[in-house]
KEZA-561317 format. One line per 5 residues: number of its first residue (from 1); their letters; for each residue z, y, x of C-alpha. Coordinates in steps of 0.1 Angstrom, whole numbers. Each point is the difference from the previous one (the first is absolute). Layout:
# KEZA-561317
NUM = a = Z Y X ~ ...
This chain:
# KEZA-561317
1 = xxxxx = -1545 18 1528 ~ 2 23 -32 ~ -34 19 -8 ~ -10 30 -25 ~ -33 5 -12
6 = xxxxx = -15 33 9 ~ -36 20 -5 ~ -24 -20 -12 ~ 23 -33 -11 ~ 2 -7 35
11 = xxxxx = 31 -16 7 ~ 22 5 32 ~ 23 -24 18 ~ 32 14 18 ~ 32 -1 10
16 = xxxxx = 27 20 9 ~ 34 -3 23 ~ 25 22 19 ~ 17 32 -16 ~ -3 39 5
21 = xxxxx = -32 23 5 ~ -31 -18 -7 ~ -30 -10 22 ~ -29 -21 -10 ~ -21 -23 25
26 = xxxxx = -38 -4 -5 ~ -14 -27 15 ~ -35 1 21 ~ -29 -25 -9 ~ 8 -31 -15
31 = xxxxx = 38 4 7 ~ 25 -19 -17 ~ 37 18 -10 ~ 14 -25 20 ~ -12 13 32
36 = xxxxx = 20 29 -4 ~ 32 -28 4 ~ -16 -19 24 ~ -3 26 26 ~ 29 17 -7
41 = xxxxx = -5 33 -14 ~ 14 -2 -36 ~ 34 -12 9 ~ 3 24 28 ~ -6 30 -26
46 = xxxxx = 24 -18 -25 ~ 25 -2 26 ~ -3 36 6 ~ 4 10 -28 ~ -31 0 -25
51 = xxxxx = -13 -15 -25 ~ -31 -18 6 ~ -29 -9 -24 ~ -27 -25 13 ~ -30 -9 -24
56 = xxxxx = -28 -20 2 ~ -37 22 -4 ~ -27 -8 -23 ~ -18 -29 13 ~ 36 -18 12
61 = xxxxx = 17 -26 -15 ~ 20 -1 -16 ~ -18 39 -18 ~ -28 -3 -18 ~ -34 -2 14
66 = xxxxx = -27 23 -22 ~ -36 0 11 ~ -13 15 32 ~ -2 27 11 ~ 31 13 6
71 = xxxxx = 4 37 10 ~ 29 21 16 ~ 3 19 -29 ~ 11 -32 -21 ~ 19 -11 24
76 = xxxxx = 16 33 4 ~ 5 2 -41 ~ 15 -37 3 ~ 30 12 21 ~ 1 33 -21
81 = xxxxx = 7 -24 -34 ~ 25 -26 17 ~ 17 31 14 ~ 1 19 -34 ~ 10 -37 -18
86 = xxxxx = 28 -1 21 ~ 14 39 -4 ~ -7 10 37 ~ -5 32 17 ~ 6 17 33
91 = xxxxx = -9 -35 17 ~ -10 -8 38 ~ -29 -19 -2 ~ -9 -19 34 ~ -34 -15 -1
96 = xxxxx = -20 -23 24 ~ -40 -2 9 ~ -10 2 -35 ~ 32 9 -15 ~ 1 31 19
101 = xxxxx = -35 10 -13 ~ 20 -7 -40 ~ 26 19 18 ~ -20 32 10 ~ -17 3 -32
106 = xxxxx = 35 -3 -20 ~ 15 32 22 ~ -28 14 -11 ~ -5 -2 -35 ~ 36 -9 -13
111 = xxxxx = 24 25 21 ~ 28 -4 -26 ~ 1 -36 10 ~ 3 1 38 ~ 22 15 23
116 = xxxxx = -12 -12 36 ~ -27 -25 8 ~ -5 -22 30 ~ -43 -5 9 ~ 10 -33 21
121 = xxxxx = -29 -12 21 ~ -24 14 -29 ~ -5 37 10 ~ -33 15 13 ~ -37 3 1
126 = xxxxx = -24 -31 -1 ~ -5 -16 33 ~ -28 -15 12 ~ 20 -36 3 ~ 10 2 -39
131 = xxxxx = -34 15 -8 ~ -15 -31 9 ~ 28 -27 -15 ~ -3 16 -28 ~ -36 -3 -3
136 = xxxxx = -1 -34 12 ~ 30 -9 -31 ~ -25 19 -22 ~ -29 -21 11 ~ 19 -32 -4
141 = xxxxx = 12 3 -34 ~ -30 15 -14 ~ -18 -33 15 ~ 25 -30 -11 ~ 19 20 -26
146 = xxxxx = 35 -1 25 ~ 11 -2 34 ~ -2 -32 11 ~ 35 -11 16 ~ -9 -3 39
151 = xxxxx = -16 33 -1 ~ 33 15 -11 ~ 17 -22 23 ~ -13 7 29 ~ -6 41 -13
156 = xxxxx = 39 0 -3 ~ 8 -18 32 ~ -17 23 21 ~ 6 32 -15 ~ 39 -9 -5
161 = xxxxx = 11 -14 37 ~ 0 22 29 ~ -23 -5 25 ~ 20 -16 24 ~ 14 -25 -29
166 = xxxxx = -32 -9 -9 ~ -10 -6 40 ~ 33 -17 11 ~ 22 -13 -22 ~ -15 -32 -14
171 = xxxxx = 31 -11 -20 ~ 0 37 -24 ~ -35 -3 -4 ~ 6 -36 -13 ~ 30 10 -22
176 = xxxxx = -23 27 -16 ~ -27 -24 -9 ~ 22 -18 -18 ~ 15 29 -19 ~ -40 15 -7
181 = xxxxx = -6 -37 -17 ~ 21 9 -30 ~ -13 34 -7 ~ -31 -3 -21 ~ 29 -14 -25
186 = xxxxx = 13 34 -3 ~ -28 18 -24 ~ 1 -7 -32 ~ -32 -11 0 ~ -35 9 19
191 = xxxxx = -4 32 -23 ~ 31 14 21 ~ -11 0 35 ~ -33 12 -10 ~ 12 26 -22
196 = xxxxx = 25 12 30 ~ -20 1 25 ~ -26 25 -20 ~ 30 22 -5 ~ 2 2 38
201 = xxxxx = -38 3 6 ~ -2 30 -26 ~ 32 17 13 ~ -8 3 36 ~ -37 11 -4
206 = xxxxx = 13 29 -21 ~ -12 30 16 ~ 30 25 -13 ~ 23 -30 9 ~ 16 14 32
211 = xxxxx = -1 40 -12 ~ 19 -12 -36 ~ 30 -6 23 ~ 8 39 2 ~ 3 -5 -35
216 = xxxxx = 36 -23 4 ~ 30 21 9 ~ 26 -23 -2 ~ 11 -13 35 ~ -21 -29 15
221 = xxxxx = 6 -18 23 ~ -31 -16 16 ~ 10 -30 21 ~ -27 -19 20 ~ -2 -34 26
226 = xxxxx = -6 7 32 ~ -33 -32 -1 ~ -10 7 -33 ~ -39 -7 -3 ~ -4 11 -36
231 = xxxxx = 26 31 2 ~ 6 8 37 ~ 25 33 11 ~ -28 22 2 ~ -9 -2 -31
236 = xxxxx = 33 2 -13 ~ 7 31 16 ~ -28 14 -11 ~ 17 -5 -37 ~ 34 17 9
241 = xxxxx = -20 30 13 ~ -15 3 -34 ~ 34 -3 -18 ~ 22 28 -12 ~ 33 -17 14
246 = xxxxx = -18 -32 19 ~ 15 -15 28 ~ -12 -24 23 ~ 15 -34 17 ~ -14 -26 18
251 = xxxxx = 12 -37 2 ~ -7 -12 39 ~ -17 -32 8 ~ -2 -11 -46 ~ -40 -8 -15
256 = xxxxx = -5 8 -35 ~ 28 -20 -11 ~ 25 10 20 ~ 26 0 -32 ~ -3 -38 6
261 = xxxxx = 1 3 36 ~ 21 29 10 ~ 21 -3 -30 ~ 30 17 20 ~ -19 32 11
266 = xxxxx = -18 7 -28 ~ 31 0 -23 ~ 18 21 26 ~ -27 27 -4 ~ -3 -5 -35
271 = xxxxx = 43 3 -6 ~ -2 30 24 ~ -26 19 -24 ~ 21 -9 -32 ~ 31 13 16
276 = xx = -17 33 4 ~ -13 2 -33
């Protein structure tokens, strides 16, 4: 992967592939660029099309890792320097769980940067359920100084499966342990996770949070999984309601990773919204 340095000497990994009008792909929590491959997505829009920029957040490897806490608004200024390094504008930006929070705020605040955004599985007022993983994270880390592996292990398991996965089919379940055993690997180091997940803990206790979406009038698409304990539909459709141009699509029978899961709907609805904007 290239990487620029942006605000604050922070420097940015990323890459870029495909050819025409660009769209940039913000990963949630933890999330590697290569997941974008993996389940599908970036090829798919390259195919169509686009060209596609994937980038690794503070906090990931192989971007730098600055003390926590991280905030929104530097993760938000982040994207705005690797997209001014790189000379882009009018730019689809598609951003999941966490991403989509960078996402919102970048709509926001840099309007000459974005043309449409996608709030996948990321849009809506705090639930009770995240309420309480979040607090629980907060607890954890403030205690041993991290997570400690099996917590986000098991934490990812359960919120990523549907239910009837999780109840039935032994061998997924199984397959996804395996997968959950490399991802502590993925931060750049312990500063990273922590400094994430106080991003996400200030954002979505912000008070003006949901009403500062009237303020984006680009079109949005707000795209949420039909199981999803952190962001489920209702929530997301609250968002859309709040939005200038939102609309509003469910994923049937996907959890909270349903981009892994349901790779072919999700990048359906996702192609659908591009080709309309």
């Amino acid at each position: 992967m290239e990487s620029v340095s942006v605000g604050g000497g922070v420097r940015i990994a990323y890459e870029r592939c495909g050819a025409g009008r660009p769209v940039v792909l913000v990963g949630g929590t933890g999330m590697p660029p290569v997941a974008w491959e993996l389940c599908g997505l970036r090829g798919a829009l390259a195919d169509a099309g686009f060209e596609v920029v994937t980038y690794a957040a503070r906090g990931v490897a192989p971007s730098d890792a600055p003390p926590a806490p991280y905030t929104v608004e530097a993760l938000a200024a982040d994207l705005a320097g690797l997209l001014d390094a790189l000379q882009l504008t009018d730019v689809t930006v598609i951003g999941y769980s966490l991403g989509s929070f960078t996402t919102e705020l970048l709509a926001r605040t840099r309007p000459d940067l974005v043309r449409a955004a996608v709030l996948l599985a990321g849009a809506g007022p705090l639930t009770a359920v995240l309420d309480a993983v979040l607090q629980a994270e907060t607890e954890l880390v403030a205690a041993a100084g991290h997570l400690p592996p099996a917590f986000v292990k098991l934490q990812t398991l359960l919120s990523s499966l549907p239910p009837e996965v999780l109840r039935d089919d032994e061998e997924q379940v199984r397959t996804w342990l395996e997968l959950l055993d490399a991802q502590e690997s993925l931060w750049a180091s312990h500063e990273g996770a922590a400094g994430q997940l106080a991003a996400s803990d200030r954002w979505v206790r912000d008070g003006h949070r949901m009403s500062a979406l009237a303020g984006i009038h680009q079109p949005v698409l707000v795209a949420s999984f039909e199981h999803d304990l952190y962001f489920p539909a209702r929530s997301g459709k609250v968002a859309a309601e709040v939005l200038a141009q939102g609309e509003f699509v469910v994923i049937s029978g996907a959890a909270h990773a349903g981009l892994l899961t349901h790779p072919k709907e999700t990048t359906e609805a996702l192609l659908s919204f591009l080709a309309r904007t």
